[in-house]
N, C-alpha and C positions, 0 to 999 in steps of 0.2 A: 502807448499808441493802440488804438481800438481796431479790430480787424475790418475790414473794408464789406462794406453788405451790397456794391454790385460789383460786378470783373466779367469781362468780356472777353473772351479767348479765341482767335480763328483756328481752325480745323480744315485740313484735308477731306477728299475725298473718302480715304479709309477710314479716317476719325470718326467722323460724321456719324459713317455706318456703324462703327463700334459703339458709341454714344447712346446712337438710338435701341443698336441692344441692349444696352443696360439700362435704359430709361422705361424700357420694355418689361424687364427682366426683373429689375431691383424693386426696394423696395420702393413706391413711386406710384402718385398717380397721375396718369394721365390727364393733360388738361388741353383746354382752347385758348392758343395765343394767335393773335393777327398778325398773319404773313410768316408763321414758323412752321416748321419742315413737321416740327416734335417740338411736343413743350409736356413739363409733369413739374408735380410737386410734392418733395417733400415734409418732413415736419417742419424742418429748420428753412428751404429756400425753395425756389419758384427756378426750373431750369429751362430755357428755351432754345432749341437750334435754328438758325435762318437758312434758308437752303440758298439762297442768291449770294449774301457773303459770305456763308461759312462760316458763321459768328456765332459760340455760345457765348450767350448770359444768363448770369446767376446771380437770383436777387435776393437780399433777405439774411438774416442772420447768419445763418449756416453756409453761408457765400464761399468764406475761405474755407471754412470743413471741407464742403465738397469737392473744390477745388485740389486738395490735397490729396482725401483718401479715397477720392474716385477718379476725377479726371486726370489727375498726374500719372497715377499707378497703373489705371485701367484702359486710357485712351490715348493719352499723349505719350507715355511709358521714359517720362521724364520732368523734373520737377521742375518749374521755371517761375514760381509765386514767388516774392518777396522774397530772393534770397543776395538780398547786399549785404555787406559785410555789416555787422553788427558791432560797435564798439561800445562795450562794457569793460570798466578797469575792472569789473571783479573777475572777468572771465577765465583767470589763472589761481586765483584766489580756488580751497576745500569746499565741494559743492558739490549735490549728484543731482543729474537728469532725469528723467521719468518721459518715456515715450510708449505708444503701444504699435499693436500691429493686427490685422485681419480685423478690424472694424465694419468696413465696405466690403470685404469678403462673407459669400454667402456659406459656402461647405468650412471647419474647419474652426479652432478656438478662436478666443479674441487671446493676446498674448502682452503682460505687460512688463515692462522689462526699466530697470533703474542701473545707473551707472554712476561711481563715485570716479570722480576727478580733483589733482591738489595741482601745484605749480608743476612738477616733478611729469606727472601721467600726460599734464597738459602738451605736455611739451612731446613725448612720444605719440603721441595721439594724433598730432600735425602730421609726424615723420613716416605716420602708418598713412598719410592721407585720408583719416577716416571724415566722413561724410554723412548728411542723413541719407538713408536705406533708397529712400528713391532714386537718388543719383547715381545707382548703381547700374547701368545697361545688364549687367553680365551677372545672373545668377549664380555662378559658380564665383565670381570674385566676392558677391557676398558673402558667403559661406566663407572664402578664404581669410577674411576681416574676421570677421565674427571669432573665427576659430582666434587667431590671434590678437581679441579682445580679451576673450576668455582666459588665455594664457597670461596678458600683461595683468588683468585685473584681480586676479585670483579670488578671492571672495569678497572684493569689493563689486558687485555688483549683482542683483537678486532678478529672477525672473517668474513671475505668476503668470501661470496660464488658466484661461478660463474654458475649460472645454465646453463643445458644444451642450451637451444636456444638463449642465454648470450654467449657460448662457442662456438657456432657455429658463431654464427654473428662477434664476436671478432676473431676468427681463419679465414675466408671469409676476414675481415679484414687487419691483420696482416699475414696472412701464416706461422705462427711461436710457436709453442705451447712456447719455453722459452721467447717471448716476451709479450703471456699472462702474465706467470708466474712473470713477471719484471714488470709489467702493478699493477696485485694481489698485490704480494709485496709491492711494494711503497704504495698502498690504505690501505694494513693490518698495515704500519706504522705510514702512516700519521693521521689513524684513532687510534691506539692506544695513538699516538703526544697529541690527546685532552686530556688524560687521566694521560698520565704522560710526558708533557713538555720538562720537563729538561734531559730527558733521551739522553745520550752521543752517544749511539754507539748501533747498532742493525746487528746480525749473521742472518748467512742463510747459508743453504745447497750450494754448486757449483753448479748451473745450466747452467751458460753462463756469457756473461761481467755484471762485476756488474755496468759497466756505465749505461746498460740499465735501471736498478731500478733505480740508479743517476739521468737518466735523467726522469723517471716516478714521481718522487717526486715531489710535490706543494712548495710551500712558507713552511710553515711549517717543512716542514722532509730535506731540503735543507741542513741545518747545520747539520744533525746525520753522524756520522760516520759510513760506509755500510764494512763488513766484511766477505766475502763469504768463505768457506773452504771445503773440502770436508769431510765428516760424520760427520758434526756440531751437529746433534742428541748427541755428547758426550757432548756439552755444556748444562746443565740444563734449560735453557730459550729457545732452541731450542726443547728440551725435549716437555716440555710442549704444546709448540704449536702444535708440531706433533698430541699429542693425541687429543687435542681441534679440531684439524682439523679433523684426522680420527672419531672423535666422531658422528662430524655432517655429513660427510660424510654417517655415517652408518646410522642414523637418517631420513638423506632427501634419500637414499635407500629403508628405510622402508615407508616413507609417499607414495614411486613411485608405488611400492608394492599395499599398501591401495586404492590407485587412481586407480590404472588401473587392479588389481585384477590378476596380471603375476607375476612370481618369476625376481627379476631383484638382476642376478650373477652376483658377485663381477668378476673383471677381465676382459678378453679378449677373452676366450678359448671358445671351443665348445658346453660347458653348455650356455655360454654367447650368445653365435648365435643362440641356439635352443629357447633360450628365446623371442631375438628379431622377431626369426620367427614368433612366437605366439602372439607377442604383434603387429606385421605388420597385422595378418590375423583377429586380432580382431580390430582394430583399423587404418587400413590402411596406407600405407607406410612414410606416410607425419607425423605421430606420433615421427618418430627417431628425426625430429628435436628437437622435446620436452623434449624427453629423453634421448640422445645419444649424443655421441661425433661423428659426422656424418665423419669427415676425416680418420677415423680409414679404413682401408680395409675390416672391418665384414660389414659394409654397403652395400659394392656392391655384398659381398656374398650373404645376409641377401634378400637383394632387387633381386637379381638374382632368390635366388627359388621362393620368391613369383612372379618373371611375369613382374617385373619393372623394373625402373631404375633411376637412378641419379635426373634427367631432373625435376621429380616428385614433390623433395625434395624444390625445389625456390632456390634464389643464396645463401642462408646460409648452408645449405646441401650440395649443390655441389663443396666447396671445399673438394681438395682433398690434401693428405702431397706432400709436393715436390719431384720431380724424388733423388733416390742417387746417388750421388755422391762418385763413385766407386774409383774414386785415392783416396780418404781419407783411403781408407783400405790397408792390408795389402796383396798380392797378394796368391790366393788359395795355391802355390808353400810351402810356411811360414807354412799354414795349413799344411800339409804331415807328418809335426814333430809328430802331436798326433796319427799317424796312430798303432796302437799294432799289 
């Protein structure tokens, strides 16, 4: 089943407003939609708010990406996309997950985390309630998960993180955040390979061709069978990894925190900018490399009020996301339907 390329979400009044911070804020550009409040695009999808119903839409490839690692996390602050129960007879069947985390986060790694499950784990893994990361209201209950994945799984499960000047230098690189992600993957497999061998087959989220991981894999992860779907979060071994990732995610958030003594906001929005303001004016502009995903568009915001520019950052900072590509959408006309 192919991920759906438009989805329509209503929004509150607070939504809304958070929305259009990050729409403001992220990486995004702004565009002209008829009869929307806010409308931008990115590489992958065309986002639009309607200020009368309250309606976003999101058109275009990246429809259910976005859906996930921005508006669940970031606005809605809960997951509500395609999650029926999924039946698969292998779902108890030897098999690990692969999930990431801080993607659509601007300060902070991207984080990717694999989780082996057999019939045996499957089964404790119900009893712990574990869930994908989003469903979690309660930061501190993730963390409580997490810790007691850690302990059920002992080294069956492997976690890479890509810190920030890691992420910059690999995006300068590739020009691709789903070729990091295919990059992650393969390492969070092949690293869990040492631990459990014989493992057949390993899930993951749809992010892009899964030859990409195919072809990131070493000797080792060569022979596993690669199985991308979309809202794989309903497999329990994808489960798992989610929260292991967002766990450490929120962890190496906190250490950035301790180090440099700034509040470093989850997201993309306009807290998120105000932060890096303050961590430019104490620490000087050349710090985002450090901390930040530098091709986001809050960059050249962020560096415009302090006095700078790009140039500052060295060649790992100054990539920036590729132009969009506007025939992939759907033409503003199509928009008019949500008009009230």
């Amino acid at each position: 089943m192919s991920a759906p390329t438009s989805l329509t979400i209503p929004l509150n009044a607070e939504q809304q407003e958070q929305l259009c911070d990050v729409l403001r804020g992220g990486n995004y550009r702004l565009v002209q939609v008829p009869h929307a409040r806010i409308a931008a695009e990115s590489e992958r999808c065309r986002i639009a708010l309607f200020g009368k119903s309250g309606k976003c839409l999101v058109q275009g490839k990246g429809a259910s990406e976005f859906v996930e690692f921005v508006l669940e996390p970031h606005v809605l602050g809960e997951a509500r996309l395609g999650y029926e129960t999924v039946i698969d007879p292998r779902v108890a069947e030897a098999h690990m997950g692969v999930d990431e985390s801080g993607k659509g986060d601007y300060f902070g790694p991207m984080i990717i985390a694999a989780a082996y499950v057999d019939a045996d784990l499957c089964e404790k893994l119900r009893e712990m309630d574990v869930k994908d990361s989003k469903r979690y209201t309660s930061e501190k209950r993730l963390l409580e998960v997490a810790a007691g994945l850690r302990r059920l799984l002992g080294r069956r499960f492997s976690i890479v993180p890509i810190g920030p000047a890691a992420y910059n230098r690999l995006y300068r690189q590739m020009r691709s955040v789903n070729a990091i992600l295919a990059w992650g993957h393969a390492r969070a497999i092949e690293n869990l390979l040492e631990a459990v061998p014989d493992c057949p087959r390993a899930i993951s989220d749809q992010f892009g061709n899964a030859s990409q991981v195919k072809k990131a894999l070493m000797q080792k992860g060569r022979g596993i069978e690669l199985e991308q779907r979309p809202r794989a979060e309903s497999d329990p071994a994808v489960a798992a990894a989610s929260i292991l990732a967002r766990a450490a995610f929120v962890y190496a958030i906190k250490k950035l925190e301790e180090l440099y003594g700034v509040p470093f906001k989850k997201g993309a929005s306009a807290a998120v900018r105000e932060s890096a303001v303050r961590l430019v004016a104490a620490y000087g502009p050349e710090i985002l490399v450090k901390t930040a995903k530098c091709h986001f568009r809050t960059t050249d915001m962020v560096l415009e009020e302090a006095g700078s520019h790009r140039s500052v950052l060295g060649p790992d900072g100054q990539a920036v996301s590729k132009p969009v590509d506007r025939s992939r959408f759907q033409r503003p006309k199509t928009v008019k339907a949500e008009k009230n």
